[in-house]
N, C-alpha and C positions, 0 to 999 in steps of 0.2 A: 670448773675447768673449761677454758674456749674449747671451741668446737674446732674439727680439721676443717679445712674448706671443703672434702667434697663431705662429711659430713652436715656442712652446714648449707649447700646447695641442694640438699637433700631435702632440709626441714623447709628450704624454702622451697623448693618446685615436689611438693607431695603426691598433688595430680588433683589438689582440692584446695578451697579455701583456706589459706590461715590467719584471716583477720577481713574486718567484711571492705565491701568493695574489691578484694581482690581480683582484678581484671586480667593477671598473669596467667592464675590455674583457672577461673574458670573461662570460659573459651567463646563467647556467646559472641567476641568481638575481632576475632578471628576468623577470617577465610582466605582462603580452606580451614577448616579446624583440623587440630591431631587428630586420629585417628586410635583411639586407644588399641594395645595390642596390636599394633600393625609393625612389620621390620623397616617399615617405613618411617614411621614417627619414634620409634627406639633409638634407630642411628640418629634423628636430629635432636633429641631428647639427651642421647647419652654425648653428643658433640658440643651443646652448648653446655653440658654441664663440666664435661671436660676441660673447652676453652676458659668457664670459670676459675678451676682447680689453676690451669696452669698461671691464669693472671694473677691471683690472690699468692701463689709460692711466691713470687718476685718482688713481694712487697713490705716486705720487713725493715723499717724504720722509716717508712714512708704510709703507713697506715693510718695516722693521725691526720693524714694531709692529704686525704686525696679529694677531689673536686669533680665533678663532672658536670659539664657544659653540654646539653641538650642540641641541637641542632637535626637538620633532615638531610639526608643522602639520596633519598631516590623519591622523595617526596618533598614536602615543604609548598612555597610560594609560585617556586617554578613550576611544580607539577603542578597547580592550578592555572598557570601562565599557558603553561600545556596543552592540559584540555580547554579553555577558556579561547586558544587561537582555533582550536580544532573546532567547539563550536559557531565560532564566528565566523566560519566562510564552510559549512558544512559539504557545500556541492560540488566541492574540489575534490577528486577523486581518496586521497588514500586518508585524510581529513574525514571526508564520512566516514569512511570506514573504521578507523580507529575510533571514531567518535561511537557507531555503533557499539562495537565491542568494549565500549566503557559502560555504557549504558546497560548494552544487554546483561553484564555482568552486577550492575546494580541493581536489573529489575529480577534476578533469579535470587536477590537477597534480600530485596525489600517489596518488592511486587511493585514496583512504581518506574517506569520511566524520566529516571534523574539522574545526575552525574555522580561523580565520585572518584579521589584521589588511589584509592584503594585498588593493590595489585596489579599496576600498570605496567610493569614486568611482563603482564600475560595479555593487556589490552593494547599496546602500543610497538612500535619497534623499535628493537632495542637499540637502533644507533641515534634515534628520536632523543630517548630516554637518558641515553648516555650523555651527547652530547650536551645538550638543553636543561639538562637538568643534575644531573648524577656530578660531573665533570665541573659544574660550576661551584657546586655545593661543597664537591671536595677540596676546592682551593680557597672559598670560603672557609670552612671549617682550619685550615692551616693557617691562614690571618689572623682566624679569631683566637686560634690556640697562641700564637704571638703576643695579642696585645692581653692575653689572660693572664701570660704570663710574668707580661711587664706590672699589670697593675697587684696582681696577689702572686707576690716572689715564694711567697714559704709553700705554694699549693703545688701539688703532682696533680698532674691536668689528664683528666681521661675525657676522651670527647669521639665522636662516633670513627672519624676519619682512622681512630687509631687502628680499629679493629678489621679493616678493609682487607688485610694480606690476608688474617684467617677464614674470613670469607672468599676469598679469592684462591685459596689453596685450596677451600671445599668444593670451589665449582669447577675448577679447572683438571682436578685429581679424579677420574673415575673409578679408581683403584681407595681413595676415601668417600666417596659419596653410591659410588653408582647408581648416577640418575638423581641421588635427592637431593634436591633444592631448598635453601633456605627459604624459609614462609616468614609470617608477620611474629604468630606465634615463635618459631626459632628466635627470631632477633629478641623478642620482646624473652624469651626463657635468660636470654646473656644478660640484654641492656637491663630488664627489669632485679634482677639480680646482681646487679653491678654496681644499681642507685645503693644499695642494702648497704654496700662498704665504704658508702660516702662519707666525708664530714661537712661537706658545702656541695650545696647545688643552688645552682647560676642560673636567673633567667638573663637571656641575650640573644640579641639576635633579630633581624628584621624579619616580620609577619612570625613572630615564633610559633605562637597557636597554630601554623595554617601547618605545621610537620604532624599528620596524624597520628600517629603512633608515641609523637612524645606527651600525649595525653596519661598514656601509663607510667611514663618516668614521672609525671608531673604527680598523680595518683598516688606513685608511691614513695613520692619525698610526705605528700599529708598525711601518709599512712606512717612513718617514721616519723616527724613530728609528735603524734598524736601516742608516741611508746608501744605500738601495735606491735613492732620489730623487735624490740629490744632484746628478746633472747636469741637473735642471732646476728645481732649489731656487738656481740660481747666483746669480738678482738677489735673494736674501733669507740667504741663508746654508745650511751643511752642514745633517744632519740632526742629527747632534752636538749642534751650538746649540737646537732645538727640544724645548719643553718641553710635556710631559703634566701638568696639574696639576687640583685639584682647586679647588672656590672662594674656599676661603682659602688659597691658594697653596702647598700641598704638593705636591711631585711624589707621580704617582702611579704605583706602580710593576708592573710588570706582572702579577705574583700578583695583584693587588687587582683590573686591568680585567677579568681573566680568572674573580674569583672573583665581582664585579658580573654578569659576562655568564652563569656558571653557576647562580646563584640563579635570574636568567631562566627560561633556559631550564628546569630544574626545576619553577619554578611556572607557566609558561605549558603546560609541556608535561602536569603532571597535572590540567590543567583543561581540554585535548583541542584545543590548538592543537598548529599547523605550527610549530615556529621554526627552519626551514631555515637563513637568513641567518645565525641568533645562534649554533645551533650551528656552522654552518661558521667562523665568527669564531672563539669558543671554540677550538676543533682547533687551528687559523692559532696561538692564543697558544701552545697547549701543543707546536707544533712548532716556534713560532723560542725555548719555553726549552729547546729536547733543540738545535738549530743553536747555538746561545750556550753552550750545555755542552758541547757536539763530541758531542753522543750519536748524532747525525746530520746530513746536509748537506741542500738542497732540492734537489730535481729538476729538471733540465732547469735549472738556473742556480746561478751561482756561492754559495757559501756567505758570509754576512755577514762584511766588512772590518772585524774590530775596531777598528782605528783608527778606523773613521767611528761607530761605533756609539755611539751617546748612551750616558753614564755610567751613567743608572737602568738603561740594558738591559745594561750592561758591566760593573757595579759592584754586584753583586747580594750581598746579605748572608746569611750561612747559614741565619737564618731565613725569609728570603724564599722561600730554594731549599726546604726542609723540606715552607714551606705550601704551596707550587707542586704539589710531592709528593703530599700531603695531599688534594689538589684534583683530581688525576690520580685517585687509586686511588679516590675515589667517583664521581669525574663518567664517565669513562671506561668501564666495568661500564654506566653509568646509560644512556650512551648507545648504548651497542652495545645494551643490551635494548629499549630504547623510542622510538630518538629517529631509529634508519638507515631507516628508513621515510618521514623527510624529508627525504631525500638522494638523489633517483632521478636526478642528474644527476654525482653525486659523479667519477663515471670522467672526465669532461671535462678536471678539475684535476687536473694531473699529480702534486699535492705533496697533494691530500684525497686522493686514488686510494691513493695510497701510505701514508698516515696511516692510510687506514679499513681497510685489507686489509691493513696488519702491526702493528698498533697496538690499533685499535677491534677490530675486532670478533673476534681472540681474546679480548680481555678479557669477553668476552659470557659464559661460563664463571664469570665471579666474583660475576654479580649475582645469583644464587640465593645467596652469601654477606651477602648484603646487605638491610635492609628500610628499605623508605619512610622510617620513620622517623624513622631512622639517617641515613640522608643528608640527610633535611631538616634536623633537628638539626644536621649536619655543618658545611650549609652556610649557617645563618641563625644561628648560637652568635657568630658575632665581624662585626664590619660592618667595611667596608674604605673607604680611601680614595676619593671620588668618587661613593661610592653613601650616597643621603640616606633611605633607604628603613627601613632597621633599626630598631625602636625601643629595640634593647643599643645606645647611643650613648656610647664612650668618653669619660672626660671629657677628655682634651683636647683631644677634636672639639668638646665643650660650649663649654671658653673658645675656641676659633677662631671659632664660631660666635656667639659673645656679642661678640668681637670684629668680626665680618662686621657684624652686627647694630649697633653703636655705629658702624661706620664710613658706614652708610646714614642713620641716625637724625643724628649733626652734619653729614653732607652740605648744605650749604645749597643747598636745591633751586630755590629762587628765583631765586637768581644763579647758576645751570646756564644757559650759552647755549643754546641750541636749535641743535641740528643734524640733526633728523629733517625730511624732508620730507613730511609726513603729508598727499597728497592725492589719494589714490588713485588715482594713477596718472593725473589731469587734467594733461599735458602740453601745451603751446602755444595753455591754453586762456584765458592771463591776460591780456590784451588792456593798453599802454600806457596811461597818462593821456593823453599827448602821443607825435603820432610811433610812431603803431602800424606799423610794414611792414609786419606779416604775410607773414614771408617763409615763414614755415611755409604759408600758406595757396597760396601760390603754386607748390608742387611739385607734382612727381607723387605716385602714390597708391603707388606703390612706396615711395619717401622718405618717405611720409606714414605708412606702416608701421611703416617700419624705425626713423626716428626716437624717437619712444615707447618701442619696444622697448629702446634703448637706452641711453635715459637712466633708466630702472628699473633695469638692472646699475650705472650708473655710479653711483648714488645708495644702492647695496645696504651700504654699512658705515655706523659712526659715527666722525667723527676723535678722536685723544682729549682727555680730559678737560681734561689740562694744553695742551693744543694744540689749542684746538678752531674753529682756522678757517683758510680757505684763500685762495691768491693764485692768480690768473691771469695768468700772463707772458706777453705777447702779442709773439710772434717769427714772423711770417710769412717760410719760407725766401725768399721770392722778396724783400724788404722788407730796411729797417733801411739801415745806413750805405753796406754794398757796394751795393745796390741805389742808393742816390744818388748813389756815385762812378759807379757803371757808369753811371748817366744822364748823369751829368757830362763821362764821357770822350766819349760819344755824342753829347753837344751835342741831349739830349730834354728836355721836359717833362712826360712821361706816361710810367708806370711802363708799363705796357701795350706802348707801342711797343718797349720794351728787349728785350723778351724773345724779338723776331726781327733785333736789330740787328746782329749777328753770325751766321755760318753755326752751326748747334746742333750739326749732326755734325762737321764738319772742321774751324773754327777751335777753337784753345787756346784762346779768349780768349771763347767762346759764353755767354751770361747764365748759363746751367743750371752749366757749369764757374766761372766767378769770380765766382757772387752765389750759385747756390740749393746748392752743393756744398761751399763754404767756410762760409756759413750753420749747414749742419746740421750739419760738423766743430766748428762754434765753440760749438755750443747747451749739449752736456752740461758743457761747463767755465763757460757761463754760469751754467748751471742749480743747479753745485756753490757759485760766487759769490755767487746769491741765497739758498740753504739755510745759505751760514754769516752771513748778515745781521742786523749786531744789532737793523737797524729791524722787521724779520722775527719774531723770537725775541721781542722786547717784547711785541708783537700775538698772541702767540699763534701763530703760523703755521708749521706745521711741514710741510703738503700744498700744494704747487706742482706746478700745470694750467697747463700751456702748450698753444701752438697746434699745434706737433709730435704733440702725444698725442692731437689732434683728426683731423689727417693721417693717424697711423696705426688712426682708428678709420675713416677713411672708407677707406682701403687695405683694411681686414680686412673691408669691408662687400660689396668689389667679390669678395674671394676666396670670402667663405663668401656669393657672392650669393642662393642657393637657401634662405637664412632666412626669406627674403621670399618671398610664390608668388605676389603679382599680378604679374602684367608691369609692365616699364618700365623704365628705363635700367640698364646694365651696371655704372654706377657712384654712389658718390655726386655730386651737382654741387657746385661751387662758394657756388651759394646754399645748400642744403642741409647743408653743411658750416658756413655761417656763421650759419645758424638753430640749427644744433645747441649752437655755442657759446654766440649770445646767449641760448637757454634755459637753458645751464645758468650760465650767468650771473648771471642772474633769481634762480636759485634757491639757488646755493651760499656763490660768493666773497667775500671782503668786505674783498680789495683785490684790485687789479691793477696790475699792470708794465709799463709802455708801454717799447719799448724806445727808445732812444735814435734818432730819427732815424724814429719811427710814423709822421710826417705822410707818408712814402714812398707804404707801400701802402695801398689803398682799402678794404680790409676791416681794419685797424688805426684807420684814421681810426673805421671807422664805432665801432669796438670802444668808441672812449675816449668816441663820443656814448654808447655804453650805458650803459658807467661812469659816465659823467654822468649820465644817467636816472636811474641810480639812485641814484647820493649825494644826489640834489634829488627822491629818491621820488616818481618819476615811473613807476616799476615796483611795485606790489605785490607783496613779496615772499611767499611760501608758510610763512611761520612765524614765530612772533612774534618782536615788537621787529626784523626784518628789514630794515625799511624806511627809508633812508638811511644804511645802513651797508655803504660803500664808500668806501674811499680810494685816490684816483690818485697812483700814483709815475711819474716815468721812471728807468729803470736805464740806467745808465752801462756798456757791455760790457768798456771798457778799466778804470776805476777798480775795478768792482764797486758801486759805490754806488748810494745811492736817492734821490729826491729828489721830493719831495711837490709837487703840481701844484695849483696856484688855477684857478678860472677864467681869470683872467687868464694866466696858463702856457698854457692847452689853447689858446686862441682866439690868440693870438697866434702862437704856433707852428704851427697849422695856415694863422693866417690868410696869415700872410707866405710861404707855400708854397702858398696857392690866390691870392694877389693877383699873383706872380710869372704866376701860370697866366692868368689873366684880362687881366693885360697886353700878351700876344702876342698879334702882327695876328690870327691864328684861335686863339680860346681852344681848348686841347685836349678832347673830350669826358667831361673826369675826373669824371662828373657824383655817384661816390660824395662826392668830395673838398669839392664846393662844395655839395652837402646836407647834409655833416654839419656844414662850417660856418653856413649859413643855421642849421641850428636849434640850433646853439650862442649863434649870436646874439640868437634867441629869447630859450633859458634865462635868456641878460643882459637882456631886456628884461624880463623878468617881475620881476626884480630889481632896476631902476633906477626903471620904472614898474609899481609894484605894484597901482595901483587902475585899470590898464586894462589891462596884459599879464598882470598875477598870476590874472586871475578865468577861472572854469570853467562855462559857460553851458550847463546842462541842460535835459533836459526827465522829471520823473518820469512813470515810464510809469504810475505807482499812478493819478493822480491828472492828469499833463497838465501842471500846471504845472508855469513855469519858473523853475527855482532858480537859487542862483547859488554857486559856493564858490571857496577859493584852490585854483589851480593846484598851488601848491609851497609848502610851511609852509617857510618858510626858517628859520625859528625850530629845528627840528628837523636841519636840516645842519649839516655839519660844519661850523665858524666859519671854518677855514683855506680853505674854499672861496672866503669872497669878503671873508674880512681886510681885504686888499690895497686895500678900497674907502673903506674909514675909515683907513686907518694907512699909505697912502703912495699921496699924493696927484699922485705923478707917475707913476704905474701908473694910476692911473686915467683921470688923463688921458688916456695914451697907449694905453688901451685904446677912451675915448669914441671920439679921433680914428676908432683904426684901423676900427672901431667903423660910421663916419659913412660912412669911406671903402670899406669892402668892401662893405657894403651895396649902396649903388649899382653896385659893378660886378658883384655879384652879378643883381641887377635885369636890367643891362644886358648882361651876358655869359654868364652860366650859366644863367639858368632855361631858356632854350633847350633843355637837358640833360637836365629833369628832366622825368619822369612826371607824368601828373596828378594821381594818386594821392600824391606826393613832395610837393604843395601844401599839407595837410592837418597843421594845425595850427601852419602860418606866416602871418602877418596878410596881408592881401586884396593890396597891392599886390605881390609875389609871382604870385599869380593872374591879375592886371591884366598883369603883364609876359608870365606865360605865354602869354595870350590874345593877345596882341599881338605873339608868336612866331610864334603858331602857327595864329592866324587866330581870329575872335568865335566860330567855331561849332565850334571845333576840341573844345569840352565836350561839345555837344550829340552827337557821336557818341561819348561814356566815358557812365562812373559820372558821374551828375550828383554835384556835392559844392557842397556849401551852408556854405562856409565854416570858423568855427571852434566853429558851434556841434552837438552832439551829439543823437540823438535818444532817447538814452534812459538812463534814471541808470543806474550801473554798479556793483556794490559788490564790493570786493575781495575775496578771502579771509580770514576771521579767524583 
């Protein structure tokens, strides 16, 4: 059985090694390190595991295909550029000084007076940092997600920029962080756990080696290679299957990472940096080619299963082995003379302990053989796979690259959909046209935390190119057909009462056992029935989000609760859960799955009002061309099939399940159920009567006056939306009727039910009936609300 994501973020972050080299758990290459036991390193511990859970739910039918592309954010080439300007004119006031505090901070790590790219966050100022480096990298990183995605169409592209908002939500939120700061080790708990769900990783990128920390992604694609992963690679494939390549699609084979990373280190090292990380990297390659040779085993764990072992690392050509050779007898000398003076932690690692005391540092002996030179020469005469640095550029890296080049140049950039969410992390800040809840506003500040946080992981890839949009299939366990039978054998009207209508422990026959257990048995064979859907496949859609994967982000919210530090509930709520959906609703899908028999539960009902919000762009969407792009299907659980919804579909099928409701002597309190129809029957009034329901009565705050616009361009929705009103005239009718007739009993039976707040944005005699429930002055103690007009113009996002 695969494992759940946070189950499986578990096995990988244990708090110790689980296969050797692992430079994630143990900590020697970290500073600051975690702190074990502290509430300090729990919240960052339980946040990156968190932001895990949330990005792996999102990823269902895109899990074969994800990619990630290595790059630096706040390090890299620049940060070298950085300090490299700062030590070149040292006597310039704030120049020394940053330079100091780079230094000082290397010599309380290594005892040495030398440079280092490492925590420059804490040595530099941060508008320096921003600027100069952070800022340029980020738009870098955007380019390169571009042409990644012209040259490998079928890939869903994860790459560092994606995951910027949920670090940006953690620093800016004192109410999620209070005070703690992401470190090397946070990033390295997500990013090194992210490489795990890969099927391709990319080298690219100019000076790649010089981004320090992507030494550990690099680490732990050889560590996946080599089958070390494999049991908890289960929901993606062996390590076998996983590919190292370079950007025009060459594998790259391990001589070449190894000979990328020893240029590094070379050059960084005789211009008076640490590269702790890169050389410990380095060692790691040159000990799993002596484990692949049989020249030796690793310590303290099993030696690599050839059978699991990826071809490039099992299938090594004589030449490869030569220059592997070739590679050892200069770097090896190089390092024992210059480089174990950034290794003051090395004994911790049972398999670098072992490398550097029978390996390294005899060889220390050879480098009086050796000059500068000579080994620069050595290692800068031929360029390898993955590394774009060289200017010896072979030619037929030239034609790949001329190739790379034409494939970006015919890309038709115009007709690229948009699938980035570019808003800095502004979550639940886009307020309806129509029918705002703000259920987001009505949580706790706990939820109010966490939420943000969340939806920045779950928004951190790109799908891909050939498949660039997604469905939400809306399966609430408690919901759908069992849930109506169960009502039915009950003799209820309200999903609510069911769920104590039976004893829950002792009867066999308790809702939990024959509705919400047979449910989630049934979902993954639904879920494989929508993934083989030709209506599916036409649109593009290859990422299917269900409510399930919502469930198990609110479960991973309750375990790693200490993400969050303000106080407040143990878990996520029900509301909270259904905020989380409608945001990303908003933002991502651009269809959804009603399942067969939705009108059941009360947060499905409200689901398909959202889908309708937004097929009648009633939502502003966060990226262009967005807006009114959604199509409602219901799925059929027995057939597999889909079948596209008009208005007419939604409101009839809801209606005739809230008209049954409202006809019994005490209508039930279903009051989700008759607000979503109420403003469904809106949407149709803005439709039938356009020049008094369609209009948007503001007030510009520029200026005072009062404007006036359409509601709903219907000209801009789907045509299949409301067809049905020209082209079959007894659908129409039988929706005017139904139309005339719920109306009233709505009037008469439900508003009772609703909030006063629920009144907002449905025409006055609604309001009339609430007052008249609930008594003339029963406003006078709420929110006053003045109808349906607004008081101030609104403008969406461009």
């Amino acid at each position: 059985m695969t494992l759940s994501a946070s189950d499986r973020i578990d096995r990988i972050l244990p708090g110790r090694q689980i296969c050797p080299l692992d430079f994630i758990n143990l900590p020697i290459h970290y500073d600051p390190r975690p702190e074990p036991g502290t509430e300090y390193t729990q919240r960052l511990t339980d946040a990156a595991k968190m932001s895990y859970v949330a990005a792996n739910e999102m990823g269902f039918g895109i899990q074969d295909r994800l990619a990630f592309r290595a790059s630096g954010m706040s390090n890299g080439a620049l940060a070298y550029g950085l300090v490299e300007d700062y030590a070149s004119d040292p006597a310039q006031g704030f120049k020394k000084i940053h330079l100091n505090n780079i230094i000082s901070l290397a010599m309380r790590r290594f005892g040495k007076a030398v440079k280092t790219t490492q925590n420059l966050k804490n040595t530099v100022a941060g508008s320096e940092l921003l600027n100069r480096v952070i800022l340029p990298n980020r738009e870098a990183d955007y380019r390169a997600g571009n042409l990644m995605e012209s040259t490998y169409p079928d890939q869903a592209w994860v790459y560092p920029i994606g995951y910027e908002n949920a670090v940006r939500m953690q620093k800016s939120s004192n109410a999620l962080s209070q005070g703690a700061s992401y470190q090397d080790w946070t990033f390295e708990y997500w990013w090194g756990a992210r490489v795990v769900d890969m099927n391709t990783f990319v080298y690219d990128g100019e000076k790649r080696f010089d981004s320090r920390n992507l030494g550990i992604e690099d680490n732990m694609a050889n560590l996946i290679q080599l089958g070390y992963l494999d049991k908890v690679r289960e929901h993606v494939g062996p390590g076998k299957n996983f590919d190292v390549l370079d950007r025009h699609g060459n594998h790259v084979p391990l001589t070449d990472r190894a000979w990328g990373r020893a240029k590094h280190v070379f050059e960084r090292t005789e211009q008076g940096y640490a590269s702790d990380l890169a050389i410990s990297v380095l060692l790691g390659e040159f000990m799993i080619d002596d484990w692949l040779r049989g020249k030796s085993a690793p310590a303290e764990f099993d030696a690599p299963d050839m059978k699991k072992v990826h071809p490039v690392l099992a299938k090594r050509s004589p030449e490869e082995l030569a220059r592997m050779d070739r590679l050892k007898e200069v770097m090896l000398p190089y390092i024992a003379e210059k480089c174990l003076d950034f290794q003051p932690f090395y004994q911790e690692d049972p398999n670098l302990k072992k490398y550097i005391e029978e390996v390294v540092i005899p060889a220390k002996g050879q480098f009086k053989d050796l000059k500068l030179a000579d080994v620069q020469k050595a290692l800068f005469s031929e360029d390898i796979l993955g590394d774009m640095n060289s200017s010896d550029i072979r030619k037929e890296k030239n034609a790949a690259a001329k190739a790379f080049d034409t494939a970006a140049n015919d890309n038709g950039f115009l007709s690229k959909p948009a699938k980035r969410r570019d808003t800095d992390g502004h979550y639940f800040k886009t307020p309806s046209r129509l029918f705002n809840d703000d259920d987001y506003g009505q949580l706790s500040l706990w939820e109010q935390a966490a939420l943000p946080y969340m939806m920045g992981a779950m928004e951190s890839f790109r799908l891909p190119e050939n498949a660039p949009r997604s469905l939400f299939y809306v399966a609430e366990p408690k919901g759908g057909p069992l849930a109506e039978a169960y009502m039915g054998k009950h003799k209820l009207d309200w999903l609510k009462e069911a769920y104590s209508a039976e004893d829950q422990v002792d009867s066999k026959h308790s809702f939990a056992q024959d509705v919400i257990a047979k449910n989630k048995q049934k979902h993954p064979k639904n879920l494989a029935k929508l993934a083989k859907s030709d209506a599916l496949g036409k649109r593009g859609i290859a990422n299917i989000v269900s409510s399930q994967n919502f469930i198990n982000i609110a479960e991973a919210a309750e375990k790693y609760r200490n993400f969050v530090a303000a106080a407040g509930p143990q878990k996520i709520s029900p509301r909270a859960r259904l905020a989380l959906m409608k945001e990303w609703m908003h933002r991502n899908p651009q269809a959804i799955a009603l399942r067969k028999g939705w009108e059941t539960h009360h947060d499905e009902t409200q689901l398909a009002l959202e889908a309708l919000k937004i097929a009648t762009g009633l939502v502003d969407r966060p990226y262009d061309g967005g807006n009114f792009k959604m199509e409602i299907f219901v799925f059929d659980e027995k057939s597999g099939s889909l079948e596209k919804q008009s208005l007419y579909d939604l409101v009839t099928t809801l209606g005739n399940a809230v008209e049954a409701k409202l006809d019994k002597d005490v209508p039930p309190p279903a009051r989700e159920h008759y607000l979503a129809l109420a403003r469904m029957l809106r949407i149709l009034d803005a439709y039938k009567d356009p020049g008094g329901m369609n209009v948007r009565v503001y007030k510009d705050r520029t200026d005072a006056d009062t404007e006036k616009d359409e509601l709903i361009q219907w000209r801009n929705a789907d045509p299949a939306l409301m067809a049905f009103m020209h082209e079959d005239m007894d659908k129409k009718n039988e929706l005017n009727e139904l139309r005339t007739r719920l109306r009233e009993k709505l009037l008469a039976g439900a508003v009772q039910y609703f909030d006063q707040s629920d009144l907002e944005g449905l025409d006055q005699k609604y309001e009339a009936a609430w007052k008249k429930a609930h008594g003339d002055d029963a406003s006078a103690q709420r929110r006053k609300y003045d109808g349906r007009k607004t008081t101030q113009k609104w403008e969406g996002p461009t």
